[in-house]
Structures are given as structure tokens and as C-alpha cells.
PyMOL commands that place a pseudoatom at each C-alpha (Angstrom):
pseudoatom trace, name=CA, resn=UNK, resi=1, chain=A, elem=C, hetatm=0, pos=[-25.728, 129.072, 87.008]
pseudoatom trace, name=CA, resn=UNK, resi=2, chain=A, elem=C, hetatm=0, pos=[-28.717, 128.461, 89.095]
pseudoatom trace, name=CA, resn=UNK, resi=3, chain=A, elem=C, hetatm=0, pos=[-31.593, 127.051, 87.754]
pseudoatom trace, name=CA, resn=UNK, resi=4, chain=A, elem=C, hetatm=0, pos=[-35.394, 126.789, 87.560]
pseudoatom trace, name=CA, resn=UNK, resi=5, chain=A, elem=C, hetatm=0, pos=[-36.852, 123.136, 88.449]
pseudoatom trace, name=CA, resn=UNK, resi=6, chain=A, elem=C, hetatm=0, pos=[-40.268, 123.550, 87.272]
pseudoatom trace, name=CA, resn=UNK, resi=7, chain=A, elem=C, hetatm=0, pos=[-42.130, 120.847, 89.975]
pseudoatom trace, name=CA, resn=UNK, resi=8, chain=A, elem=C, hetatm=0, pos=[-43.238, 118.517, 86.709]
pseudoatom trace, name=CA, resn=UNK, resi=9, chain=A, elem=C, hetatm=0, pos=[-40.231, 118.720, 85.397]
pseudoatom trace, name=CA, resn=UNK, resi=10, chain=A, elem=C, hetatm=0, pos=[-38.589, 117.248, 88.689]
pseudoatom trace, name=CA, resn=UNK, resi=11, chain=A, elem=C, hetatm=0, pos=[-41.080, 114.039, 87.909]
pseudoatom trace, name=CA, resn=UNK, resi=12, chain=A, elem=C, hetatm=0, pos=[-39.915, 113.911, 84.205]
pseudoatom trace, name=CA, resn=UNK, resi=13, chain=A, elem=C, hetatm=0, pos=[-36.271, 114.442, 84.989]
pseudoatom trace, name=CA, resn=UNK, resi=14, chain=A, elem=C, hetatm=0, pos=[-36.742, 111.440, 87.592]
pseudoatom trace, name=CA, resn=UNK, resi=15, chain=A, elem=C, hetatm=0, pos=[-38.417, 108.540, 85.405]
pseudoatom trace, name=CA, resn=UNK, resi=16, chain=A, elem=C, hetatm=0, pos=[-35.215, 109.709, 83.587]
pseudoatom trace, name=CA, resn=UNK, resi=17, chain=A, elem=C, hetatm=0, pos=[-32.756, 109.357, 86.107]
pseudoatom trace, name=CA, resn=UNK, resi=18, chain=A, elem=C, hetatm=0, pos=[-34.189, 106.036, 87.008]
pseudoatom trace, name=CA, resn=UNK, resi=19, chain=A, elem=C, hetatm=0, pos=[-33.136, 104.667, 83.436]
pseudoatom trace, name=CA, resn=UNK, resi=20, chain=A, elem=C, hetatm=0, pos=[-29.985, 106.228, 83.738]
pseudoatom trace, name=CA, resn=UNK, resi=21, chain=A, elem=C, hetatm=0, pos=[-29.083, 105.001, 87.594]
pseudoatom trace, name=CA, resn=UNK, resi=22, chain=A, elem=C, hetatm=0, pos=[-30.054, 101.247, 86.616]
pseudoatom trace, name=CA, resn=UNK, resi=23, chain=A, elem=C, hetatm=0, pos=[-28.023, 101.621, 83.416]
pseudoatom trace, name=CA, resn=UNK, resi=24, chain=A, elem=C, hetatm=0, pos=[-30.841, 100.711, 80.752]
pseudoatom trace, name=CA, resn=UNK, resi=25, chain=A, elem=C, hetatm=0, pos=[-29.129, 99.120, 77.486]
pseudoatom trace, name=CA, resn=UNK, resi=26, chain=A, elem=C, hetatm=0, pos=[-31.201, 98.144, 74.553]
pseudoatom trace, name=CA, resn=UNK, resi=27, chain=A, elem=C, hetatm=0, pos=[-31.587, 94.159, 73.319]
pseudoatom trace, name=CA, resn=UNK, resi=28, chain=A, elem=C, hetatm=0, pos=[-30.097, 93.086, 69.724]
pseudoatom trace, name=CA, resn=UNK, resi=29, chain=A, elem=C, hetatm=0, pos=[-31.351, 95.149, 66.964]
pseudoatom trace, name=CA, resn=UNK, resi=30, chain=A, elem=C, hetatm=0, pos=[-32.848, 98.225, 68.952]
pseudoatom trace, name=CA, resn=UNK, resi=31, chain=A, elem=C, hetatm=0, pos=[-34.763, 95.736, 71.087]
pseudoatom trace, name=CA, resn=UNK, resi=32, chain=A, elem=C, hetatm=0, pos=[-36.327, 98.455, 73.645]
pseudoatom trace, name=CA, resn=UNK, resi=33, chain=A, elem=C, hetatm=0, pos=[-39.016, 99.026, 76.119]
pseudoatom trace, name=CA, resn=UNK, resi=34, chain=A, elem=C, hetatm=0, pos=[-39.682, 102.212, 74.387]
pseudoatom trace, name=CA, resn=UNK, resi=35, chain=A, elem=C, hetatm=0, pos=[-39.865, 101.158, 70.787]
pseudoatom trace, name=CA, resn=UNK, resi=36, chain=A, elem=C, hetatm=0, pos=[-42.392, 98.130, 71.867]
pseudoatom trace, name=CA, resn=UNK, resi=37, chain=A, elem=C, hetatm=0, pos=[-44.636, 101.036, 74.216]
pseudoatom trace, name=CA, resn=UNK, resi=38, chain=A, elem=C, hetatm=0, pos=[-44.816, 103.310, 71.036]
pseudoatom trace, name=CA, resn=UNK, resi=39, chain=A, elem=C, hetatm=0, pos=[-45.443, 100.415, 68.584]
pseudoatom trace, name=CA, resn=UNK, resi=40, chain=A, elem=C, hetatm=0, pos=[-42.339, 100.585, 66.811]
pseudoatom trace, name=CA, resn=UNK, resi=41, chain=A, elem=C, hetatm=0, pos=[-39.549, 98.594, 67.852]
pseudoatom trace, name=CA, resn=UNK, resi=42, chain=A, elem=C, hetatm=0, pos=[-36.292, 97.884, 66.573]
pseudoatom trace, name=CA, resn=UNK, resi=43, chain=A, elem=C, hetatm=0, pos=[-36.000, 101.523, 65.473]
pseudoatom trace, name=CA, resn=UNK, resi=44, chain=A, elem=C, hetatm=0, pos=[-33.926, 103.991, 66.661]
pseudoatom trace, name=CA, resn=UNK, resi=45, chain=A, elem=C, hetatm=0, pos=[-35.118, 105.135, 69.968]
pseudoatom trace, name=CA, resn=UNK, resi=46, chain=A, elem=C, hetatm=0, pos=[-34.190, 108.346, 71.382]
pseudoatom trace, name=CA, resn=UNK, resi=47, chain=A, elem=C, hetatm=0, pos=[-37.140, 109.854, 71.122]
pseudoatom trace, name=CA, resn=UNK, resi=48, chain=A, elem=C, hetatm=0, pos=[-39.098, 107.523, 72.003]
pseudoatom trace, name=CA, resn=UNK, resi=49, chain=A, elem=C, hetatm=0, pos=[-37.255, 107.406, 75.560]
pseudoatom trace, name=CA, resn=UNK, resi=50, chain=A, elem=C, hetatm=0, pos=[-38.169, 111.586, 76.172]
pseudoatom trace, name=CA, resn=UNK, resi=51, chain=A, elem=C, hetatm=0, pos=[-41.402, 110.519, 74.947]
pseudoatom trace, name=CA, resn=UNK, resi=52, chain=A, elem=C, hetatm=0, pos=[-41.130, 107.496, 77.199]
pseudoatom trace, name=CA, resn=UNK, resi=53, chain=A, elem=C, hetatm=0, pos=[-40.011, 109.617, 80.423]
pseudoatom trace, name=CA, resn=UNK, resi=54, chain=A, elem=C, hetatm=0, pos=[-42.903, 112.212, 80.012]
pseudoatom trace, name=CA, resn=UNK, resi=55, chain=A, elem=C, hetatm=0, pos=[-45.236, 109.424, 79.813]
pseudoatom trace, name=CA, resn=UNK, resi=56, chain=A, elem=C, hetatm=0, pos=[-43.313, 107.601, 83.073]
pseudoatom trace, name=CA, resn=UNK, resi=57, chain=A, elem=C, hetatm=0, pos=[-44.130, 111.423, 84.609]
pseudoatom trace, name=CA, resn=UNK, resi=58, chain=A, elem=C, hetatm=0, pos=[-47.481, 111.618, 83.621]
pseudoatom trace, name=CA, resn=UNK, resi=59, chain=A, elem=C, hetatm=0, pos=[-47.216, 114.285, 80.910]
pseudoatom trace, name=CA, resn=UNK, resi=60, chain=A, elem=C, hetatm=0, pos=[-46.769, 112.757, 77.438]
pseudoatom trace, name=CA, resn=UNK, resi=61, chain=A, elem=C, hetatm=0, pos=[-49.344, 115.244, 76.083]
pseudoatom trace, name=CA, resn=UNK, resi=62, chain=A, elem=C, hetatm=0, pos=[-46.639, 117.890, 76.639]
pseudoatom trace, name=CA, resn=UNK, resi=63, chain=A, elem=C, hetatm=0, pos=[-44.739, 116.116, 73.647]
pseudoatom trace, name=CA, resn=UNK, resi=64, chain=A, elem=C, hetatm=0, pos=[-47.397, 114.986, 71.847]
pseudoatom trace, name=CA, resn=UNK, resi=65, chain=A, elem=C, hetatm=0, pos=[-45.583, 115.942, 68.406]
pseudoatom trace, name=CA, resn=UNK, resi=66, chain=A, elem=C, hetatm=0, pos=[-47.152, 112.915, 66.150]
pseudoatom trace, name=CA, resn=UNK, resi=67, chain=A, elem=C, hetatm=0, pos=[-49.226, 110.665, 68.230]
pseudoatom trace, name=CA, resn=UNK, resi=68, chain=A, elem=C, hetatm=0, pos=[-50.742, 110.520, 71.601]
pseudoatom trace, name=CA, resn=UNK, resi=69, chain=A, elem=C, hetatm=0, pos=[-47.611, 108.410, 72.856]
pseudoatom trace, name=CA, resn=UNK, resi=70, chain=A, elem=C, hetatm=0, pos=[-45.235, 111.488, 71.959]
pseudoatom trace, name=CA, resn=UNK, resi=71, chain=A, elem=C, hetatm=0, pos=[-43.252, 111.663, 68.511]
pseudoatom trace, name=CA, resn=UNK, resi=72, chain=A, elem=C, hetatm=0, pos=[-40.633, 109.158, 68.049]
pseudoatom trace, name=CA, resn=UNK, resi=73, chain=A, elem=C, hetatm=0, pos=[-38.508, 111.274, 65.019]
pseudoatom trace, name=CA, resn=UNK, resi=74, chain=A, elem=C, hetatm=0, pos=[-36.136, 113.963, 66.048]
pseudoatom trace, name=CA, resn=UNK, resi=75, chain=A, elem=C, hetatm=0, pos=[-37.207, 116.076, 63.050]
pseudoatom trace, name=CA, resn=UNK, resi=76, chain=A, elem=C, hetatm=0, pos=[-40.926, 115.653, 63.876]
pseudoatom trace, name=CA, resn=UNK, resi=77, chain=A, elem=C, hetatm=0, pos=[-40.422, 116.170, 67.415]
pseudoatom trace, name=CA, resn=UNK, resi=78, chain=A, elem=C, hetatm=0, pos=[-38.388, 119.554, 66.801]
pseudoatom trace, name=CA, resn=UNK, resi=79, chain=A, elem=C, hetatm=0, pos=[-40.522, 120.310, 64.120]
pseudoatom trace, name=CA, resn=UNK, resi=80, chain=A, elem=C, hetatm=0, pos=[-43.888, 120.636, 66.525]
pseudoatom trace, name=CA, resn=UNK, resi=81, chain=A, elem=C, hetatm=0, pos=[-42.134, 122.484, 69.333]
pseudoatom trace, name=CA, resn=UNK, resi=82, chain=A, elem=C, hetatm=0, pos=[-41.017, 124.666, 66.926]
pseudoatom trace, name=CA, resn=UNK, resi=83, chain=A, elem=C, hetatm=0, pos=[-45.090, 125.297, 65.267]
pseudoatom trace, name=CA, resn=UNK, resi=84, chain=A, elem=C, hetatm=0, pos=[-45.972, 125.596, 68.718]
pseudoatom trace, name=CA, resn=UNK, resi=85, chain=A, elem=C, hetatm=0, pos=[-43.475, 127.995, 69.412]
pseudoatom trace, name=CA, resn=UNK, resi=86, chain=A, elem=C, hetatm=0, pos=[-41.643, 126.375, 72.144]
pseudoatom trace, name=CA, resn=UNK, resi=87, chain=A, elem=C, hetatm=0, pos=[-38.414, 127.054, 71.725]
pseudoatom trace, name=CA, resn=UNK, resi=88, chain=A, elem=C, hetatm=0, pos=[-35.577, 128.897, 73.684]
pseudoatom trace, name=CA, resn=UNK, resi=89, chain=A, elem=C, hetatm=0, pos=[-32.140, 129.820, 73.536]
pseudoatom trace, name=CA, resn=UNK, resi=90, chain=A, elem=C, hetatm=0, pos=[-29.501, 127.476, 74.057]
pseudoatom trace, name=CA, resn=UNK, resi=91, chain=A, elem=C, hetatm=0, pos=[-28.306, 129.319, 77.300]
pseudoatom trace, name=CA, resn=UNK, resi=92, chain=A, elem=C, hetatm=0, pos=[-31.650, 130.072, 78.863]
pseudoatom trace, name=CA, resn=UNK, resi=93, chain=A, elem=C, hetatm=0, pos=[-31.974, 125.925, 78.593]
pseudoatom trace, name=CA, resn=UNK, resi=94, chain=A, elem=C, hetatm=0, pos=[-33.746, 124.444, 81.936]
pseudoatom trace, name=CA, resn=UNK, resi=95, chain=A, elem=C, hetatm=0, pos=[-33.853, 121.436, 83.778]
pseudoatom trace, name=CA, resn=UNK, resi=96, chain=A, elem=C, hetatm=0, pos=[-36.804, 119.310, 81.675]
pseudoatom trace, name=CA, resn=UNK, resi=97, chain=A, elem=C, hetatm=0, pos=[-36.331, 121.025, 78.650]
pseudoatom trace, name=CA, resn=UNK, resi=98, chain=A, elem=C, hetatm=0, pos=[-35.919, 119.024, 75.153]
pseudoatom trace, name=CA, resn=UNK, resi=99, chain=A, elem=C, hetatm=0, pos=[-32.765, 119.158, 73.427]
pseudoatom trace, name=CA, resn=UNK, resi=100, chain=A, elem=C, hetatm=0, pos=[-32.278, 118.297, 69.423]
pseudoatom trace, name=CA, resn=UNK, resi=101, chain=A, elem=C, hetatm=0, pos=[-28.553, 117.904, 68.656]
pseudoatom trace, name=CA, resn=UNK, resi=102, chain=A, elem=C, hetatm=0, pos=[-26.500, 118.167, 65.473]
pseudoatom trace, name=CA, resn=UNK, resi=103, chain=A, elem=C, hetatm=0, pos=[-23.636, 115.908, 65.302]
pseudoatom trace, name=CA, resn=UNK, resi=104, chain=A, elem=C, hetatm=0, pos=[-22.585, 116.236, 62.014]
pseudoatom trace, name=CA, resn=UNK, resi=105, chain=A, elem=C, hetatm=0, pos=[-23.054, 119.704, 61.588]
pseudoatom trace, name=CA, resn=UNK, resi=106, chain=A, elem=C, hetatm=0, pos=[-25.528, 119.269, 58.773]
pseudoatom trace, name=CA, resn=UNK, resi=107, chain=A, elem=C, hetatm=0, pos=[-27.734, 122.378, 59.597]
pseudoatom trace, name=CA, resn=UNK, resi=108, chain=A, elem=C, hetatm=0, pos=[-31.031, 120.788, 58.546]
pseudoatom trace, name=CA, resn=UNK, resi=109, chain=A, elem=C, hetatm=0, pos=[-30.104, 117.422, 60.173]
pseudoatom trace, name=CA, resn=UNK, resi=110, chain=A, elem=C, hetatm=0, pos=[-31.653, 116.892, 63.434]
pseudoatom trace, name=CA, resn=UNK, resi=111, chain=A, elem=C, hetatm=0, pos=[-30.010, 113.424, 64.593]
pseudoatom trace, name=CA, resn=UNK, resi=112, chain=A, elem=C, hetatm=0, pos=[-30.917, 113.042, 68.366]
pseudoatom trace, name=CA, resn=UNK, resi=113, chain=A, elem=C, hetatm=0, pos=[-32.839, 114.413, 70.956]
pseudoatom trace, name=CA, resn=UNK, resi=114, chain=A, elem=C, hetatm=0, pos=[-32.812, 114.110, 74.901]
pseudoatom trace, name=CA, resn=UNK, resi=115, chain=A, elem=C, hetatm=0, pos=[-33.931, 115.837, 78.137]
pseudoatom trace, name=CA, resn=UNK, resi=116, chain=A, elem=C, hetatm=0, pos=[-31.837, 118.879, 79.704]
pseudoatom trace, name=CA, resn=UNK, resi=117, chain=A, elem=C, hetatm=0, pos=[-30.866, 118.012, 83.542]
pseudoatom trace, name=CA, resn=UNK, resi=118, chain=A, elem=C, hetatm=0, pos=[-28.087, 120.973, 84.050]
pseudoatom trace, name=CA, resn=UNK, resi=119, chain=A, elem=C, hetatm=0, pos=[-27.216, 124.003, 81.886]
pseudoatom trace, name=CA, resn=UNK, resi=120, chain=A, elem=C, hetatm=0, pos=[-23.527, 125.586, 83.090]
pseudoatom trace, name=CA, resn=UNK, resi=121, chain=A, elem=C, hetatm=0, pos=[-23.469, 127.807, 80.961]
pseudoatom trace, name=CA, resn=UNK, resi=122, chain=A, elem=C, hetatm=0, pos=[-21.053, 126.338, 78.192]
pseudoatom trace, name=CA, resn=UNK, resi=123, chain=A, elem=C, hetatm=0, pos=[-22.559, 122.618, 78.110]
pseudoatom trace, name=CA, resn=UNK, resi=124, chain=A, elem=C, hetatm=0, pos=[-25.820, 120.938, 78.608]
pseudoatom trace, name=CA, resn=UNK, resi=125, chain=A, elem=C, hetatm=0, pos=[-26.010, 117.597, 81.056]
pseudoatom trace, name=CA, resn=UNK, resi=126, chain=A, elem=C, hetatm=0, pos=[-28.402, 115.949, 79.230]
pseudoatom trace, name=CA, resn=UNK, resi=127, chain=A, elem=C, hetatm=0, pos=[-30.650, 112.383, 80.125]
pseudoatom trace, name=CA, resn=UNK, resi=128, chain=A, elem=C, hetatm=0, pos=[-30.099, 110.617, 76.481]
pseudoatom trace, name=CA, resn=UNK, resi=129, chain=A, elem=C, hetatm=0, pos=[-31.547, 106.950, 75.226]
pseudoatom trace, name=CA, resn=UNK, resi=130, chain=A, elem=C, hetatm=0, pos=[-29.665, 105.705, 71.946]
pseudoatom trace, name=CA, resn=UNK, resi=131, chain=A, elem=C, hetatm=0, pos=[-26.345, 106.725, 72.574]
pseudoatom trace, name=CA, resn=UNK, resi=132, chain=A, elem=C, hetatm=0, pos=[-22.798, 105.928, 73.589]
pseudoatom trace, name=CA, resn=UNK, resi=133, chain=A, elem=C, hetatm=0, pos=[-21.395, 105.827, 77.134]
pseudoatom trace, name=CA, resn=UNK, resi=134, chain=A, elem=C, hetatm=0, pos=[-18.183, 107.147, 76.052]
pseudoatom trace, name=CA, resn=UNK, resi=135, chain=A, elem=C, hetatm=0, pos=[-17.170, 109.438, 73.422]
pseudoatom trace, name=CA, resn=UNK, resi=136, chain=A, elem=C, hetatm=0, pos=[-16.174, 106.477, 71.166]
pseudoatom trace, name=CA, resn=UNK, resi=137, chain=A, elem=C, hetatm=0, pos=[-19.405, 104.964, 70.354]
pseudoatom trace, name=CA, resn=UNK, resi=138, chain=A, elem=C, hetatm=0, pos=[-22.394, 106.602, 68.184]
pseudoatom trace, name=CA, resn=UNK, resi=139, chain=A, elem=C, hetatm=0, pos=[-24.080, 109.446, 69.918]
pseudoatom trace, name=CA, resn=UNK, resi=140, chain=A, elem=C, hetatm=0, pos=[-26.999, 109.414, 68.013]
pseudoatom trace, name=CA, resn=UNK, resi=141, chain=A, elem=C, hetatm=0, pos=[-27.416, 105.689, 67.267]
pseudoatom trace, name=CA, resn=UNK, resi=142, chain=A, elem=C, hetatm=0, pos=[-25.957, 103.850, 70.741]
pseudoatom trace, name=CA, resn=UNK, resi=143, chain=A, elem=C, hetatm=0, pos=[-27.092, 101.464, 72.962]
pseudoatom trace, name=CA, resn=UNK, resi=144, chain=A, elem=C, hetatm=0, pos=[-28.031, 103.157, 76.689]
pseudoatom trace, name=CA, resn=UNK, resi=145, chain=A, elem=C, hetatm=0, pos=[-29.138, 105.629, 78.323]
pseudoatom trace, name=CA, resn=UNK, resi=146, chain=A, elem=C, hetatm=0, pos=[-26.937, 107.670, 79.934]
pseudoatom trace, name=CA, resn=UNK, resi=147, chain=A, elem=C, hetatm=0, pos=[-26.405, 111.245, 81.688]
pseudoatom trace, name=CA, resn=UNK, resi=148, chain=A, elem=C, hetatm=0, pos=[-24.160, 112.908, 78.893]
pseudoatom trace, name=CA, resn=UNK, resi=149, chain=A, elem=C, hetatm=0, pos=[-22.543, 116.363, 78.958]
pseudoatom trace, name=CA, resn=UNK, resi=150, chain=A, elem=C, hetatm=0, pos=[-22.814, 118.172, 75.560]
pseudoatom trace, name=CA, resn=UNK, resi=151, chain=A, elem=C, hetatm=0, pos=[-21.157, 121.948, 74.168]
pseudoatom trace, name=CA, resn=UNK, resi=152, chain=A, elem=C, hetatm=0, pos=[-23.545, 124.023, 73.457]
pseudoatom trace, name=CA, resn=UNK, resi=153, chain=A, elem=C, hetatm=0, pos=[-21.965, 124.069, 69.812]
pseudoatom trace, name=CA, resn=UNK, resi=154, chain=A, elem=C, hetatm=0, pos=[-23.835, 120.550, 69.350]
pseudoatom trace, name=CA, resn=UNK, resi=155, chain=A, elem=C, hetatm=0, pos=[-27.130, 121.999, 69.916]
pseudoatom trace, name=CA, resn=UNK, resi=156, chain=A, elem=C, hetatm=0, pos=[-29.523, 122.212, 67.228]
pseudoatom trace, name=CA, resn=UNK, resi=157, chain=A, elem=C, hetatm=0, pos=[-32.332, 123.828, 69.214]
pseudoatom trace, name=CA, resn=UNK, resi=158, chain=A, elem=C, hetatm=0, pos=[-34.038, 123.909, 73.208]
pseudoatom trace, name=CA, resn=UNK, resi=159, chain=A, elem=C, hetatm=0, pos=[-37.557, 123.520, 73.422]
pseudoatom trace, name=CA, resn=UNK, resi=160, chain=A, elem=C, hetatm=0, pos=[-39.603, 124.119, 76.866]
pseudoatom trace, name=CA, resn=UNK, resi=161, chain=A, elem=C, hetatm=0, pos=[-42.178, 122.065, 77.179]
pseudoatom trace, name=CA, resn=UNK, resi=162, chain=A, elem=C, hetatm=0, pos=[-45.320, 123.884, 78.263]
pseudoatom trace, name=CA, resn=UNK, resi=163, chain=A, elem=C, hetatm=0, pos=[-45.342, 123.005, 81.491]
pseudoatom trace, name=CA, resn=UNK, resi=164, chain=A, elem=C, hetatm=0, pos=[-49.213, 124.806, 82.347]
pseudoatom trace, name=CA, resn=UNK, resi=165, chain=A, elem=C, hetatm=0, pos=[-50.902, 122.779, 79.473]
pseudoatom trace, name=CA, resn=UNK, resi=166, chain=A, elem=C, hetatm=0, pos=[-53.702, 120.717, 80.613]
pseudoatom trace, name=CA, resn=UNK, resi=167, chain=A, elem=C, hetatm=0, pos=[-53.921, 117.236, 80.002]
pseudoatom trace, name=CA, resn=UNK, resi=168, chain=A, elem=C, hetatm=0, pos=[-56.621, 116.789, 77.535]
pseudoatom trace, name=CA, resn=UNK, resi=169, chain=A, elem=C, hetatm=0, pos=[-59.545, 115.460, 79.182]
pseudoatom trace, name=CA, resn=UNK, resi=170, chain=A, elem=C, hetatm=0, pos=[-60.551, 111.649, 78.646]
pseudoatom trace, name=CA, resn=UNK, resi=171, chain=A, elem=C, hetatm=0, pos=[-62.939, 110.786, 75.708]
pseudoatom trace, name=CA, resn=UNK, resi=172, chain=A, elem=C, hetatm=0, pos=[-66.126, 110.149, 77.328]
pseudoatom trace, name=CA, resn=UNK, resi=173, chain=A, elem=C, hetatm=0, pos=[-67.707, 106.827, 76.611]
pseudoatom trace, name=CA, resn=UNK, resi=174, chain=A, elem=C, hetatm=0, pos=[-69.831, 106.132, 74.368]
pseudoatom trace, name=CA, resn=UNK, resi=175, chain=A, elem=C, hetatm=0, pos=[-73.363, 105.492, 76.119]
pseudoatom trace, name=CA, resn=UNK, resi=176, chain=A, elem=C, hetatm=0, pos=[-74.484, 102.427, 75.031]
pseudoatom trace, name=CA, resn=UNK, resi=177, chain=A, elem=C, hetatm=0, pos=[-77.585, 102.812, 72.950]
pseudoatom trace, name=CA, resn=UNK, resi=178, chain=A, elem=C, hetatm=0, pos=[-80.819, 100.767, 74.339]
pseudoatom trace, name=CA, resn=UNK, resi=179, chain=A, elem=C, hetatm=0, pos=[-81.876, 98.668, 72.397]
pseudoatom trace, name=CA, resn=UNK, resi=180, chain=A, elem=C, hetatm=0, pos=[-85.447, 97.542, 72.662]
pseudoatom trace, name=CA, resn=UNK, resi=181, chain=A, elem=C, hetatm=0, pos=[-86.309, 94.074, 73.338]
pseudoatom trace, name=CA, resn=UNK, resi=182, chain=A, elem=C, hetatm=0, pos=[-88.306, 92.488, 70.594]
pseudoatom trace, name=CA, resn=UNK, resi=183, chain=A, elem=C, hetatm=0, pos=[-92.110, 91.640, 71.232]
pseudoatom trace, name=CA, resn=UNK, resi=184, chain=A, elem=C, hetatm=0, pos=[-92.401, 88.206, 73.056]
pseudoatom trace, name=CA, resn=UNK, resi=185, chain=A, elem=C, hetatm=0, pos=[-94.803, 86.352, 70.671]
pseudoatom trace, name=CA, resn=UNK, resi=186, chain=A, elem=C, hetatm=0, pos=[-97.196, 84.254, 72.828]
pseudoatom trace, name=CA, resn=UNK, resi=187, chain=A, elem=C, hetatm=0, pos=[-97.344, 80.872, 72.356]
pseudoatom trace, name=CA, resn=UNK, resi=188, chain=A, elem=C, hetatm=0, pos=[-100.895, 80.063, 70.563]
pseudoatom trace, name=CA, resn=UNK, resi=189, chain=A, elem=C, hetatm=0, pos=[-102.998, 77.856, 73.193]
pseudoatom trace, name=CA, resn=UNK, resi=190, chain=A, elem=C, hetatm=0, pos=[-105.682, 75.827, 71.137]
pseudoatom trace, name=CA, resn=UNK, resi=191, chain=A, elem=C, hetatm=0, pos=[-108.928, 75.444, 73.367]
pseudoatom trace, name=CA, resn=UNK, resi=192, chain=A, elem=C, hetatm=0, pos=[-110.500, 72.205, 73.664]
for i in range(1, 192): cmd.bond("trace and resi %d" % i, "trace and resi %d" % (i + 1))
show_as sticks, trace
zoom trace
């Protein structure tokens, strides 16, 4: 199945990788890079690491869901893309999309989230934080990050990132406001 690579996603699907290639496990209790860069660690953290990775890339606004720093709940983060109208079918799915999965097949219950790297047509190869290695562990509440191949049946919903958003320009600072100097009093000089 060939596949777009839209040129930003290349640079979010590569902070990705990098967590992925040096094997990136979380500390006791959800201890994580990403839950102490969005201000809440020792929480679960997968969507904090997309949010994470498009902030590595440059293009957090593009997930903005809930704060500046991204959205750090699956339902939130599916929730926006969804307002915004961002979502795609499961087989059109493109490198740098977000993916929401379902593992319990609870239709409303949106348990993990993670970034699409390959769609072949049956399965998404998807860059996931908070999950299992293996097929043992949790796959919505592990300890890595890891490249992870998925059946499309365990996909809640694909959301493309608007990729042609700007980034919002900076707030301007605030001029500082002169102040003016209070009148020198002069120092009475008594004549002789």
C-alpha cells in the first residue's frame, strides 16, 4: 500500500522513532519525561508522548486538544479532532496520523492513543508510549514505547492532523509602560 509522508509528518514520526530506537521505559509509578513536560506526572502517559513527539517536531499546536502542550486524555484528544473534523477512515490512515484504540471493545471507551507509521491495509504500525512490548503486558497502561502493529478491528478512530495549520503567532510583549520619574525636590539652601 504506498503511502503519503506528509514532510512534517516525517519530523513527528522521527522524534518518535528516536524514543522507540533507544527503547524509552517509564520510572516507578509512571515516572516519565512526558508527564513532568505536561505538568502531570505519574499519570498515564500515552498521550502525552504524541503530544510529546509533535512538540519534539515542532508542531504541538496541531494537537492542541486541551492545553497549549497538547491533550494528555485519549477521550479529550479524540474528542477535539473529532469537533475539528479531523478524522478519516481507518484504511485511508497515513504515516503521522493519530490513532485512538479500543481494547476492550467498549464502544464509548477510548483507552490509548499513538502515532500511525505504516498502514498495510489490514493493520496499523503504530509509535505507542504506555504500553507493552509483547502481547502479554497492558496495551493501554505499559511501560515503553514501542513500534506496535495493531488490526484495524482495534481502532477506535484516525485523525489527520492538519498538517497546513499555522503555528499561532507568539503573544507579543507587553510594552512596558513609562513611568515618569517623580519631581527631584531641591534641597532648600538658606542664604547667609
Amino acid at each position: 500500500m504506498a503511502e503519503d509522508r506528509h514532510p512534517l509528518a516525517v519530523k513527528v514520526l522521527a522524534a518518535a522513532k528516536k524514543y522507540a530506537d533507544e527503547k524509552y521505559t517509564e520510572g516507578p509509578n509512571n515516572d516519565t519525561i512526558f508527564g513532568k513536560r505536561y505538568g502531570m506526572n505519574n499519570q498515564p502517559w500515552c498521550a502525552m508522548f504524541v503530544s510529546g513527539c509533535f512538540d519534539d517536531a515542532g508542531l504541538v499546536h496541531l494537537v492542541a486538544a486541551s492545553t497549549k502542550k497538547g491533550f494528555a486524555s485519549c477521550d479529550a484528544g479524540a474528542q477535539w479532532f473529532a469537533k475539528n473534523k479531523r478524522i478519516v477512515p481507518i484504511g485511508q490512515a497515513q504515516p503521522g496520523d493519530v490513532v485512538f484504540f479500543n481494547f476492550d471493545k467498549t464502544p464509548t471507551d477510548t483507552e490509548h492513543v499513538g502515532i500511525v507509521y505504516k498502514n498495510d491495509g489490514k493493520n496499523l504500525h503504530c509509535f505507542e508510549g504506555n504500553t507493552s512490548g509483547d502481547s502479554k503486558g497492558s496495551q493501554s497502561n505499559g511501560d515503553g514505547v514501542f513500534l506496535k502493529k495493531r488490526a484495524y478491528s482495534l481502532v477506535m478512530s484516525v485523525a489527520r492532523p492538519d498538517w497546513d495549520a499555522p503555528a499561532p503567532a507568539p503573544k507579543a510583549a507587553a510594552k512596558p509602560v513609562a513611568k515618569k520619574a517623580a519631581p527631584v525636590k531641591k534641597a532648600a539652601v538658606k542664604k547667609k
